[in-house]
Every structure is written in C-alpha cells, then in structure tokens.
RODO-2510 file (C-alpha; in nm, 4 decimals, decimal comma):
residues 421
     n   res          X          Y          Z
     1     x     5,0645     9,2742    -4,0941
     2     x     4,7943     9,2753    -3,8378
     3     x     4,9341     8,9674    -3,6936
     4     x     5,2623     9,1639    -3,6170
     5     x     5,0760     9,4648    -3,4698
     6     x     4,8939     9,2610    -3,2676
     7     x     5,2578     9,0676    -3,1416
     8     x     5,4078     9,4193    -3,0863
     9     x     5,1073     9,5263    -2,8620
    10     x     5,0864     9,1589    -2,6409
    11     x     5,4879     9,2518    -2,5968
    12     x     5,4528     9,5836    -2,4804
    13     x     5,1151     9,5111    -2,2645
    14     x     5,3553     9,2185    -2,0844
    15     x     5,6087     9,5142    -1,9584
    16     x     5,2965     9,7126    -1,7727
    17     x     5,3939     9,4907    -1,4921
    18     x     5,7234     9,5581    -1,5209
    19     x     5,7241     9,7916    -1,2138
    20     x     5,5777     9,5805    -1,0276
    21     x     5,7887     9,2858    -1,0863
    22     x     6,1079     9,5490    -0,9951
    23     x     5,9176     9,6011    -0,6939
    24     x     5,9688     9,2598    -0,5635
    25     x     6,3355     9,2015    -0,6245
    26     x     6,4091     9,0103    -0,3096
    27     x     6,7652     8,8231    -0,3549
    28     x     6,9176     8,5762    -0,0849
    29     x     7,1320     8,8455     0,1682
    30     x     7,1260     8,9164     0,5412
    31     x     7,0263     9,1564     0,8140
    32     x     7,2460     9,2464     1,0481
    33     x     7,1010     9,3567     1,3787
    34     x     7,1619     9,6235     1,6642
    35     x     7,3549     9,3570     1,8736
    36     x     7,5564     9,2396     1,6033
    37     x     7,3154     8,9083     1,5231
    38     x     7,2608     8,8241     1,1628
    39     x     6,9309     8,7252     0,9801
    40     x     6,9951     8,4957     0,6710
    41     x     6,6939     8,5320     0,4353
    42     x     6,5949     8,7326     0,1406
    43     x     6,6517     9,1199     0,1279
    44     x     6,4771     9,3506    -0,1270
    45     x     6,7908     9,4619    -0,3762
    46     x     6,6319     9,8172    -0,3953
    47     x     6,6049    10,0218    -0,1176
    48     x     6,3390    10,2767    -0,0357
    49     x     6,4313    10,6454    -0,2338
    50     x     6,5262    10,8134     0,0836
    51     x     6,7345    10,4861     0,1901
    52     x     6,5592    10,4830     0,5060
    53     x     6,3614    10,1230     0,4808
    54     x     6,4665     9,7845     0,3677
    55     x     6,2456     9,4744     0,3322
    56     x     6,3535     9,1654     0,4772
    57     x     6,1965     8,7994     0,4436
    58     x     6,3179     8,4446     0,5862
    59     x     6,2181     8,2441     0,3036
    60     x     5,9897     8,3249    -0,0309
    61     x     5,6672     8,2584     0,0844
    62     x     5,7538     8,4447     0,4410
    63     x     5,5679     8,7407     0,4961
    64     x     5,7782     9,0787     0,4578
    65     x     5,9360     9,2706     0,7566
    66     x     6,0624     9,6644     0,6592
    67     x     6,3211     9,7667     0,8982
    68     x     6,4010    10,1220     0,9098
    69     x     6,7954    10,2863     0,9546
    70     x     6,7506    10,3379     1,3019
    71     x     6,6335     9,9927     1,4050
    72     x     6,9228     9,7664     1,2374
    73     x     7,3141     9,8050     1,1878
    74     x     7,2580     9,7157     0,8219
    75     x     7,2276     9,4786     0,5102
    76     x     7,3959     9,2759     0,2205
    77     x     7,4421     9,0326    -0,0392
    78     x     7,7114     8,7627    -0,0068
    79     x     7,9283     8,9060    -0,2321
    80     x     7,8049     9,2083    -0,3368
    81     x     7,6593     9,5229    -0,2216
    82     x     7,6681     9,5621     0,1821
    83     x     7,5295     9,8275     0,3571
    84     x     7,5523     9,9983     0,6847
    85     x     7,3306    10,2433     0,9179
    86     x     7,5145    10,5589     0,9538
    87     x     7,4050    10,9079     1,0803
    88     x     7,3914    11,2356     0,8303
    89     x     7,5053    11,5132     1,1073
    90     x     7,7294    11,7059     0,9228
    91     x     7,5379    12,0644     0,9382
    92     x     7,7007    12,2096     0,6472
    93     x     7,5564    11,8623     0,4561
    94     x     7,2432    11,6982     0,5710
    95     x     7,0548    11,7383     0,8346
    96     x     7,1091    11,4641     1,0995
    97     x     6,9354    11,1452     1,0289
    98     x     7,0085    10,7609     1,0476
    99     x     6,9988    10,6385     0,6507
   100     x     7,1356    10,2985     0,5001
   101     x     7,4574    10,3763     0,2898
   102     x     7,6537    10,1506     0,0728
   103     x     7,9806    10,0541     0,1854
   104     x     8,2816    10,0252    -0,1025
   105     x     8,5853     9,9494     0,1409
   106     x     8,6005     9,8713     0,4817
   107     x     8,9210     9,9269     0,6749
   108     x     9,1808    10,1995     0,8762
   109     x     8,9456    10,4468     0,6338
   110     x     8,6035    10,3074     0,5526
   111     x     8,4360    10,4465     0,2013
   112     x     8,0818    10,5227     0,1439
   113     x     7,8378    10,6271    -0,0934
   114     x     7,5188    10,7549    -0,0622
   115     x     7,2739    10,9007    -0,3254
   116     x     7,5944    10,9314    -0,5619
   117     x     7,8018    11,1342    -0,2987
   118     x     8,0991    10,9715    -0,1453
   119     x     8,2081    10,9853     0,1848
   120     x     8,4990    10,8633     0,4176
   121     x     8,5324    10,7787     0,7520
   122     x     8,8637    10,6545     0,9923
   123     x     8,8495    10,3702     1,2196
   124     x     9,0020    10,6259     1,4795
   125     x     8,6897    10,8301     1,4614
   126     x     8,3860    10,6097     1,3812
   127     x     8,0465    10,7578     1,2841
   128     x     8,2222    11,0699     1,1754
   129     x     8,1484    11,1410     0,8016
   130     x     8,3358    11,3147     0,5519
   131     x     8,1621    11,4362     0,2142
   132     x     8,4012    11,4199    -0,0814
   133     x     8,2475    11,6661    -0,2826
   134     x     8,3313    11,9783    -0,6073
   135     x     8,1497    12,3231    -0,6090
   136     x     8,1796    12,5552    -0,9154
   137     x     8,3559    12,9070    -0,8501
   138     x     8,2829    13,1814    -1,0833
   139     x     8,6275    13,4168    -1,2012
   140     x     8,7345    13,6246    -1,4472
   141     x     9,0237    13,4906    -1,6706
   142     x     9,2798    13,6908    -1,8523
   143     x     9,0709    13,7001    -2,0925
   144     x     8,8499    13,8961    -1,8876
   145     x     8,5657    13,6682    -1,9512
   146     x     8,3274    13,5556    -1,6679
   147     x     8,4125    13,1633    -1,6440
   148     x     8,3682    12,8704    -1,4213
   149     x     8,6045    12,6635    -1,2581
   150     x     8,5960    12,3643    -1,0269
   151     x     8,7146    12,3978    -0,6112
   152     x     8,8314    12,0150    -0,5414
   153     x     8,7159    12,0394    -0,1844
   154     x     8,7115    11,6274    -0,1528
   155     x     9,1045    11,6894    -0,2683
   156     x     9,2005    11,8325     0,0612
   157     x     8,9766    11,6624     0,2894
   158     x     9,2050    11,3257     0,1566
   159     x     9,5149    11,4887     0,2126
   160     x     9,4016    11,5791     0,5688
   161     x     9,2548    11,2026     0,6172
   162     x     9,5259    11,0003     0,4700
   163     x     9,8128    11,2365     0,5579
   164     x     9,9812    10,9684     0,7551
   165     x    10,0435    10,7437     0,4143
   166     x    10,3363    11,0280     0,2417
   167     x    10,2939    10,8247    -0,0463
   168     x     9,9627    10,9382    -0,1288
   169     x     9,9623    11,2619    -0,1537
   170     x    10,1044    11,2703    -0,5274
   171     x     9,7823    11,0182    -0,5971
   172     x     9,5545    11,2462    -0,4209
   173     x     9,5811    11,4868    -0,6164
   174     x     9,5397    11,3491    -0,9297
   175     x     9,2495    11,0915    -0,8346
   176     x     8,8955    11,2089    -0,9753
   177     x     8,5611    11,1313    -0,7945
   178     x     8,4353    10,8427    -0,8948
   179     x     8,4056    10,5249    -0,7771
   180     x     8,6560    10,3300    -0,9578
   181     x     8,9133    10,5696    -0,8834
   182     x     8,8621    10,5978    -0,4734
   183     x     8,7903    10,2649    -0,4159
   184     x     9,1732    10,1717    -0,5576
   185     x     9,2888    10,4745    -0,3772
   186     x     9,1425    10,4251    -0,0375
   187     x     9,2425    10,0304    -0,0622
   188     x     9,6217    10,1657    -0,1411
   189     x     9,6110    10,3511     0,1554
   190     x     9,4685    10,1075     0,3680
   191     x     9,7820     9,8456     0,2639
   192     x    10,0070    10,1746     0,3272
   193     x     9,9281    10,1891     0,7018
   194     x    10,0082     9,8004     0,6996
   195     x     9,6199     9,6908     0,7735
   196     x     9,5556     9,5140     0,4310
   197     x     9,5009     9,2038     0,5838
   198     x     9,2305     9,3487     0,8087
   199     x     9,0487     9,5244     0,4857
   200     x     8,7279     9,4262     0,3017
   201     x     8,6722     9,5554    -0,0499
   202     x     8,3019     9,4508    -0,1303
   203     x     8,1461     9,3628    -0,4163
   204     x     8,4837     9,2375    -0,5409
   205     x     8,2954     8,9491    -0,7461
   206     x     8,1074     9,1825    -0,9999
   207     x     8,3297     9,3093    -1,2994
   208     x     8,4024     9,7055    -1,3571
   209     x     8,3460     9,6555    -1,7055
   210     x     8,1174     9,3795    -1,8780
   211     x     8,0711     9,3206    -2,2446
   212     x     7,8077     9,0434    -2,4282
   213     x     7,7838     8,9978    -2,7517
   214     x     7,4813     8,8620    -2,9411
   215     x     7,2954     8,7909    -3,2586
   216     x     6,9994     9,0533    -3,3203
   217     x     6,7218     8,9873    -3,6256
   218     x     6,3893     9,1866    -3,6602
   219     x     6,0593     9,2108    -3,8874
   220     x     6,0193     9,5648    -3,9211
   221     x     5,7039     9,7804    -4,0527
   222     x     5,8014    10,1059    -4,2263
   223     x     5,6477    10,3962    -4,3631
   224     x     5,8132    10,7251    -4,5885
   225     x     5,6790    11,0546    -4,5476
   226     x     5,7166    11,3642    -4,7251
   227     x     5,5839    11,6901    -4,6643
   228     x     5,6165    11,9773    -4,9039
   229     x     5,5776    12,3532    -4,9231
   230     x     5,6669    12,4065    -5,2491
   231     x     5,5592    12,3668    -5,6077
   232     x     5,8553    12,1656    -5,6841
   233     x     5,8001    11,8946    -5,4876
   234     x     5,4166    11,8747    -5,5299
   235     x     5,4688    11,5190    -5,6608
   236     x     5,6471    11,4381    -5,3449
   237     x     5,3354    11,6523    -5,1656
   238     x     5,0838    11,4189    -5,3002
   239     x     5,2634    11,0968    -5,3099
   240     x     5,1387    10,8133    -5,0781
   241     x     5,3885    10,5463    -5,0217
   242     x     5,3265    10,2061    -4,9753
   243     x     5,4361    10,0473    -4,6423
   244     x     5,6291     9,7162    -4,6415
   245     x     5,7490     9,4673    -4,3844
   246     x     6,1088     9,3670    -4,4248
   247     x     6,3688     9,1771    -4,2316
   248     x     6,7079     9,3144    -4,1015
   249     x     6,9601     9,1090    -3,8970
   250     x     7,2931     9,2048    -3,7539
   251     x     7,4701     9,2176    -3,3944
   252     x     7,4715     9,3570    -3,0613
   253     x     7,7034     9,4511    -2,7937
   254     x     7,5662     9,4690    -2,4367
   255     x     7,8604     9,7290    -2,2811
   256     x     7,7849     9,7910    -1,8677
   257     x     7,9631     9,7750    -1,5710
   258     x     7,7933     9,5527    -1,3313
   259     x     8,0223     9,6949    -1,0225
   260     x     7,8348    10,0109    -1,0475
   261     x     7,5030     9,9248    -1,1777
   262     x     7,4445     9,5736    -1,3229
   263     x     7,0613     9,7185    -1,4188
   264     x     7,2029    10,0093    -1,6830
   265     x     7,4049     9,8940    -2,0268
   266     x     7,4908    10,0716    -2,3489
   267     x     7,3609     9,8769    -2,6581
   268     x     7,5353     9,8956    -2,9936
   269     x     7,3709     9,7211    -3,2928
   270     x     7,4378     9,7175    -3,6293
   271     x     7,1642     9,5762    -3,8471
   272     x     7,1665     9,5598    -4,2319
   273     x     6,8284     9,5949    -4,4357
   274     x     6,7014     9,6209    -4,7582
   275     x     6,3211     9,8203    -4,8921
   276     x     6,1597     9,9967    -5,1699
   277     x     5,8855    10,2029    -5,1823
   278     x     5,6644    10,3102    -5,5287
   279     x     5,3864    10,5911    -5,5676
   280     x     5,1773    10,6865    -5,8315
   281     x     5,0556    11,0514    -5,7348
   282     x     4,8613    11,2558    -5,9858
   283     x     4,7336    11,5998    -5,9414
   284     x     4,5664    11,8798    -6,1364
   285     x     4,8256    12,1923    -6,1212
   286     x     4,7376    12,5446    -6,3115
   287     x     4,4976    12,3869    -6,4903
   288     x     4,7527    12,0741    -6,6100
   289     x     4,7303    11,7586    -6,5696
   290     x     4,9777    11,5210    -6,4053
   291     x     5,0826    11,1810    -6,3320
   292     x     5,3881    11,0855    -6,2103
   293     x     5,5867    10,6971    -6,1485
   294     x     5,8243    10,7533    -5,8260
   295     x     6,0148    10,4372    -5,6466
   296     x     6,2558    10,4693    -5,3878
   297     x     6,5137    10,1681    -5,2932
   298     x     6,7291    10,1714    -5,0550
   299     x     6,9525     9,9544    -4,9025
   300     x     7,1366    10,0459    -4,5310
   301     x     7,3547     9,9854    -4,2579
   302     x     7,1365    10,0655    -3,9298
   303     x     7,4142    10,1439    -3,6209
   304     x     7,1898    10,1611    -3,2955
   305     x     7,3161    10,3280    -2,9825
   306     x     7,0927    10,3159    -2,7115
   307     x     7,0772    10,2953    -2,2995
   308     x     6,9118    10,0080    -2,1789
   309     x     6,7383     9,9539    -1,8363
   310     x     6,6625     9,6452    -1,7058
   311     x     6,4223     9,5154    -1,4440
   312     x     6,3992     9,3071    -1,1653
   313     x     6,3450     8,8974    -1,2868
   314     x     6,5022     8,5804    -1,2764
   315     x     6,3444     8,3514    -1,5889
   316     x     6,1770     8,6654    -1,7746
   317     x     6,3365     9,0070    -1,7217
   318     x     6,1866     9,2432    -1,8508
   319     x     6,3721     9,5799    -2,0139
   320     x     6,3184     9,9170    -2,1813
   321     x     6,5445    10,1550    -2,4096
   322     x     6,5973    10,4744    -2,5458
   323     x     6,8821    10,5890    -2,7775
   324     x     6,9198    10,7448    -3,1757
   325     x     7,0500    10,5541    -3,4702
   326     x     7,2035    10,6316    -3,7971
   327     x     7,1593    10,4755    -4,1264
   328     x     7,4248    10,4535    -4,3708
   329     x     7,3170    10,4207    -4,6605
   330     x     7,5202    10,1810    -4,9373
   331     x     7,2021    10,2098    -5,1969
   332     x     6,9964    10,5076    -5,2476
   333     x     6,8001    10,5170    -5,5898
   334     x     6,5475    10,7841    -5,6681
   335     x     6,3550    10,6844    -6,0083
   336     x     6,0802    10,9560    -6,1107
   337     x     5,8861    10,9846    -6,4467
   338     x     5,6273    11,2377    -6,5109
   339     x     5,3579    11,2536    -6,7458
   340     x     5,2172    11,5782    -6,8086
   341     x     4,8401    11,6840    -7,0281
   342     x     4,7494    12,0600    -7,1109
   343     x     4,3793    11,8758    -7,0977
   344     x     4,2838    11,5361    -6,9825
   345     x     4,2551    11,3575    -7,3028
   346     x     4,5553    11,5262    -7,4844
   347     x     4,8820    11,3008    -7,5287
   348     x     5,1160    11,3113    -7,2553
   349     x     5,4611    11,4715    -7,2488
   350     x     5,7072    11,2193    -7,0778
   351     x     5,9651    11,4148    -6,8521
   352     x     6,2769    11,2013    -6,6623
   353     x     6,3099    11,3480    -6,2993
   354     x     6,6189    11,0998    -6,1644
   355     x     6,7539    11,2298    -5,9155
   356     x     7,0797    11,0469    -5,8157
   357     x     7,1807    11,3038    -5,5878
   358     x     6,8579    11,3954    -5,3589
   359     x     6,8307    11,1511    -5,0905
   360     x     7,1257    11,1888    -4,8359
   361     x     7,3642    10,9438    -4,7822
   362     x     7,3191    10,9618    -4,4150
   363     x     7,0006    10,9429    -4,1807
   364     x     6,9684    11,0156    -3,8340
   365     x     6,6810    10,8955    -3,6240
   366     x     6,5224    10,8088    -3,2559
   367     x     6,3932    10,5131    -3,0997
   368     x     6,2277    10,3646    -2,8090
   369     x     6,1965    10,0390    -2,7469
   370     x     6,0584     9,7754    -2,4567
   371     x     6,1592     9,3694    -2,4167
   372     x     6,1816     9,1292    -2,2062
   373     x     6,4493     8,8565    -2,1644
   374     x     6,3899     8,4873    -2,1467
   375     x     6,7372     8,3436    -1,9212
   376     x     6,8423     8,0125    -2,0583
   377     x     7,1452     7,9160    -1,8221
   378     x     7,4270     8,1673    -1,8434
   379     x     7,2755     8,3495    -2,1996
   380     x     6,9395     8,5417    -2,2975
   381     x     6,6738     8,5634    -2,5056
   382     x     6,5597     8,8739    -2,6025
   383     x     6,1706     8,9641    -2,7137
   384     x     6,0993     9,3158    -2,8089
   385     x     5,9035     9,5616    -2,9595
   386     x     6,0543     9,9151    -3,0536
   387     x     5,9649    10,2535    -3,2728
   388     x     6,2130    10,4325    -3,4441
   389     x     6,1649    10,7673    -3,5811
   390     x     6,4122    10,7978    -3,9601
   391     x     6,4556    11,2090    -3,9593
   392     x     6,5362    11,3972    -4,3202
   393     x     6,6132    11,1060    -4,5725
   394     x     6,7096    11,3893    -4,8206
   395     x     6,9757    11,5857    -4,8584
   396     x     6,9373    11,9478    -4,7138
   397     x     7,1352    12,1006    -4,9894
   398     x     6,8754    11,9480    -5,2379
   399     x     6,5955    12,1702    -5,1335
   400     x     6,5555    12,4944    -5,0015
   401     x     6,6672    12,5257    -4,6396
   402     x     6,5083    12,8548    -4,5672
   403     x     6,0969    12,8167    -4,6078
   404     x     6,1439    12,4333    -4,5481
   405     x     6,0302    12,3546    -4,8630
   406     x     6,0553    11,9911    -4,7723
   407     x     6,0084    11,7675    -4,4795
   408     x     6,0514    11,4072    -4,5117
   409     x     6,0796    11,1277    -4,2610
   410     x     6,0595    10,7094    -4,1797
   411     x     5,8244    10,5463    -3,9209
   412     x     5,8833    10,2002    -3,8255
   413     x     5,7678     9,9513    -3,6020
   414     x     5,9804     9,6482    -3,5312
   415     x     5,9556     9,3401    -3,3422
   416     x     6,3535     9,1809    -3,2544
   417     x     6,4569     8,8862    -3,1503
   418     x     6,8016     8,8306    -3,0013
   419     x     7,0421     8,6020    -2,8656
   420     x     7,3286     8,6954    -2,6037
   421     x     7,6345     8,5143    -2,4899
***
C-alpha cells in the first residue's frame, strides 16, 4: 500500500510543473507585420490575458521576441486560429485600445471574437467594430411577477449589417450567439452577396465536435466511514473498517470540440468494482457489554462525469479534472451479529441485525483528479492519480433525517491507467 501512495504522490508532484510547461506552448505559426511581411517561426498558442502581447521565436532554441497589438498586424497557425490587431473604440464598449482578436471568417463581413464577445465588421467600413451582445431587462408579466427577460441587441445590429442579403433576415432572427451558429451564418451571407470565392473561414481543419474512446483500469484505496449521533447506531459509531485496495476497469469517452477549445473535454467513465469491508466493534453501553460482527460487500457500477483540462505538451501532456460520480450499486449486503453480556463473564445473547434494506442503492460522490498523457502516434496514454469523495452510502429513509443521526461516507485514492484511440 505504501508503494501506491508513494506512486500517487511522484504523479501528482510531476504536474507542479504543469504551469510552467503551458507557459511555453510555442507551435510552428507566423507573424504578420505592419507592412504586410510575414515571419515564419514559432508563436506562443496562448496569448497574454489582456491579449495585448504575443511571443514570437524563429526556431526552438531562438531567443523569444513579445510583440505587442500596436506593433504588428497580427498572428496564426497554418490552419487554425489566426489573429488580427484591431482597435476597441466603441465608447459605449471598451475603451479604445489596440488588442489581438481572433478572427472566425474573413470576407464582405469579417467575424471576431474577443474575450468570448463577438463582433462584426464590413469590408466597406474596416476597423469599425460591432459588439454582438444580450442585456437582461427586468418587467412585470401578467402574472404580475417581477421577471427577467433577454433584449437581443446583436439581433438587430445583423439585420442592419447584412440587410442587403433579404434572405437572411428570417435566419437572423432565429440564430443564437455562439460560435457555431454565426460563423455558418456570416459565411451564408458572405456567398449571398456573391463573394464566396473571396472568403476565408479559419480553423476549418479542427472538428466542432470530437469524440475518443478508450480503455480505463485503476488500483484504488478505499476507506468507509460512519458517524453516528444516536444510540442505535453506536455499533456503526464505534466500528473501524478495514481499508482495502481493489481493482476496477471499464471505459472512457473523451467528448470536446476542438474548434472551440481543443484544451477542455467532458469525460464519461464507467468502471465496475467489487469490495468488502468487516469490523469487530465492542463497547460498554449502560453498564452492558457488547460485541458485535459487521461486513459490508458491495459490488458497483462507478459512472464518472467530469471536465478535463489539459496542458500544453507534445510527448507528455499533462492534465487535471474535476467532476461527481455515481455508483450504482448491483450488490449491497449488510451482515450484523451482536453479542450482548449483562456482565463481562456472563453468556452472551446472540441478536441478528441484517439489514437488507439500509444501504442505498445509489451513491453520489466528488472527485478530483491530475494525469498526464504519454502520446504514442495518433493515441494516448494516460497516468493519473485522483480522490473521490463516496457521500451517504445509506439510505436516508433508514435513519432519522432530522438530528442526523447518521453520517456515513467513502474515501478513495486511485491511481488509473488508460488507453485512448
């Protein structure tokens, strides 16, 4: 068991640098200067938070140059993410200032985003930004209730943009803000005012949607808790369970869309596993003596949803995530015999305390986990090291609800390994 602690702990001290190695994601791209000369290098894939800076180097081992918004026209990635200097003036908005925003679609109207606000701009008048954006208006409804509603101010500003395309104004105003959905509607428009041919949809070669599947197995370290406030469950009170390692094994899904961030995914993961747990508590109550025989097996379906972040890396890539599970549970035994003396040499008096019925079929939990990937051509290795927190393995209904008269809960630590296609 040490051993496996002390595997957990060299996997999570490996991820301290993960920060650093995110720091230092330069990928091949491009500069593109004031005078409309382009730089072939490396380009940091993150930009600074205020998207003000970008680091640029001509080879690896080259010595980094930042550029600011105001001293280049922009940036890219052959093939994906391009970016161009444009000026904030809009007084109602932002106060004026040149900043680096990614560019969707360029064409007859030109889409941006910018710290997850979209804009717009026309070929006919350049530099001029136009924030799509919603504000909430308070009313009263018939009802004469105080409500909220939504003012779909990027609505009109498209209708007054695009006006000269009739055949977008039903599509207008039905589109929703978000990326997906302007992108095709700003391209439609573009081949409506016969420039298609002239357009340039970037990033065209990363997927909205992404899915890889893979096989997940772990070694996992758990521990039951219970914690009681009543006489009832003094047995429970007293009882120290032992801890076991067990294995569980099962599958993942990796669901993301790499068009809008390649770094964030969903995981889903069902595991299966299998443990048992035995106490032997004895206690003096009221001036009685007893000793009691409780094991616990249990037997579960683990479902795992969770979002994952990944970081910056090209062999190892390192990753964290956060998410809840729930265990289903297919076996669920509760075995309990007690053994009770009026003094301590007197025979006992055997009493049967089954109880079928009192853990719950159902247990919610939380986990947190950290992992790096090992890339082996086109699928991954996964190593990681997570804690998951098992909430009330009883049933509510078995106990009293109102004083809390018991508390009960899992603890493990787990070390996965994975493959993904």
């Amino acid at each position: 068991m040490k051993n496996l602690y002390k595997l957990i702990m060299l996997c999570i001290s490996a991820l301290l640098s993960a920060p650093a190695a995110a720091q230092s994601d330069y990928r091949p791209g491009y500069v593109v200067m004031p005078q409309g000369d382009t730089l072939q290098g490396h380009v940091s894939y993150r930009t600074d938070a205020l998207g003000k800076t970008v680091g640029f180097k001509r080879d690896n081992q080259s010595i980094t140059t930042s550029y600011t918004a105001n001293e280049i026209s922009g940036y890219g990635f052959p093939g994906d993410r391009n970016y161009r200097t444009r000026t904030l003036d809009h007084a109602d908005t932002l106060a004026a200032e040149y900043v680096f925003m990614q560019e969707l679609v360029r064409g007859t109207a030109s889409l941006f985003v910018y710290k997850n606000t979209f804009f717009i701009e026309k070929n006919d008048n350049p530099d001029k930004l136009h924030k799509l954006y919603i504000t909430k208006e308070t009313y009263v409804n018939t009802y004469g209730v105080t409500a909220q509603r939504d003012i779909n101010h990027y609505v009109r500003t498209l209708n007054t943009l695009l006006q000269d395309c009739f055949a977008m104004f039903n599509k207008i105003e039905r589109v929703k803000l978000a990326e997906k959905n302007l992108v095709d509607l700003v391209r439609e428009y573009n081949k409506c005012v016969g420039r298609a041919d002239e357009q340039i949809i970037f990033k065209v070669s990363k997927k909205w949607f992404a899915i890889r599947p893979g096989f997940v197995g772990a070694l996992s370290h758990t521990s039951l808790n219970f914690s009681a406030t009543d006489e009832r469950y003094l047995p429970l009170e007293h009882a120290e369970f032992n801890t076991n390692t067990h294995p569980t094994f099962g599958l993942a899904l990796l669901l993301n869309s790499p068009r809008i961030n390649e770094r964030a995914s969903i995981l889903v993961e069902g595991r299966y596993f299998s443990n048992s747990y035995r106490s032997d508590p004895s206690y003096i109550w009221f001036e009685s003596y007893y000793d009691n025989e409780i094991e616990i097996e249990l037997s579960a379906l683990k479902l795992t949803t969770a979002l994952r972040y990944d970081f910056a890396g090209k062999t190892l890539q390192p990753f964290v995530n956060a998410g809840g599970f729930l265990n289903f549970f297919n076996k669920r035994d509760f075995r309990h015999i007690q053994y009770v003396r009026s003094t301590q040499s007197s025979t006992p008096t055997e009493r049967n305390r089954d109880n079928a019925e009192f853990l719950s079929k159902m247990q919610q939990g939380l986990m947190l986990g950290a992992g790096s990937y090992l890339h082996i051509n086109k699928h991954r290795l996964s190593l990681e090291a997570r804690y998951e927190l098992g909430l009330d393995l009883h049933k509510h209904n078995a106990v009293n609800k109102i004083n809390t008269a018991l508390d009960s809960d899992t603890r493990s630590v787990s070390l996965l390994f994975g493959f993904y296609f």
